[in-house]
C-alpha angles and dihedrals in degrees: 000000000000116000121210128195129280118298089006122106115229122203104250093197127216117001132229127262108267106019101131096048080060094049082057097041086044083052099053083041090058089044103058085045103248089127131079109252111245146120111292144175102241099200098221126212110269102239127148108251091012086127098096097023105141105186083112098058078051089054087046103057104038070071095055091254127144110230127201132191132211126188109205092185090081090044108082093145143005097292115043083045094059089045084054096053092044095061089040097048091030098221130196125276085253087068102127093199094239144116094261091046092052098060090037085063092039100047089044105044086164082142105054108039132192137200108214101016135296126284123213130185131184125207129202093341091168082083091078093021095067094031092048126009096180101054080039097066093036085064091052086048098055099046084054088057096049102042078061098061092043096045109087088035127097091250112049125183124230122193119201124190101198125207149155111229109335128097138213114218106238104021122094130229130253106254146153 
């Protein structure tokens, strides 16, 4: 499977029998919480119309968890991704649509409890990723920061980008 550099999506080519059947397999393993909580590529089935699908927020939060989801497709820089993740999230009104106060509400979620951990997943994220790398990986930087504060507590956060055949360099992928 072909790396790119860092920030930059590589094509992974065809995909493996079967792919899709362990994502799901990794999913229900995170779930239950036999997985180490992180920041993954969740190789998503390849199936027209899949972006938007939500039978896994459904998944999630049979679990207790909180999901979240984030469409990329409306995030092409900084801002309109931080706007996206306001009205995901839904932040407080002292949200200061930056970089700092992203990982502050990230790393607090007081308003928005849940029970078994958060869910987050991140759909097409090559959308900021090819517009702007740097927010891109700033982004990246900031969920694994957050995943950190969330990750020895009861309620740990997981963050998924998913994809269809395209990898990010540095960032491992979902499996069980």
């Amino acid at each position: 499977m072909g790396r790119a550099a860092p920030g930059r999506p590589a094509c992974a080519g065809a995909r493996p029998p079967g792919d899709d059947v362990n994502a799901n397999r990794a999913l229900d393993e995170l779930l239950a919480g036999r997985l180490r909580p992180g920041v993954y590529q969740w190789r998503t089935p390849a199936v027209p119309g899949a972006v938007g699908d939500t039978s896994w927020t459904e998944r999630a939060e049979e679990a207790g968890w909180h999901a979240v989801h984030l469409d990329g497709r409306r995030a092409h820089d900084k801002d309109a991704f931080l706007r996206v993740c306001a009205d995901a999230f839904a932040f407080p009104d002292w949200f200061g649509a930056n970089w700092d106060a992203l990982e502050d509400c990230l790393s607090d979620l007081s308003w928005t409890p849940a029970k078994s951990g958060y869910l987050v997943l991140y759909e097409s994220w090559a959308e900021l990723a090819d517009a702007d790398q740097g927010a891109f990986r700033t982004v990246l930087d900031v969920f694994g920061n957050a995943v950190k504060a969330w990750r020895d507590t009861p309620t740990p956060m997981v963050v998924l980008l998913a994809s269809v055949g395209v990898e990010i360099a540095g960032v491992p992928r979902l499996a069980s």
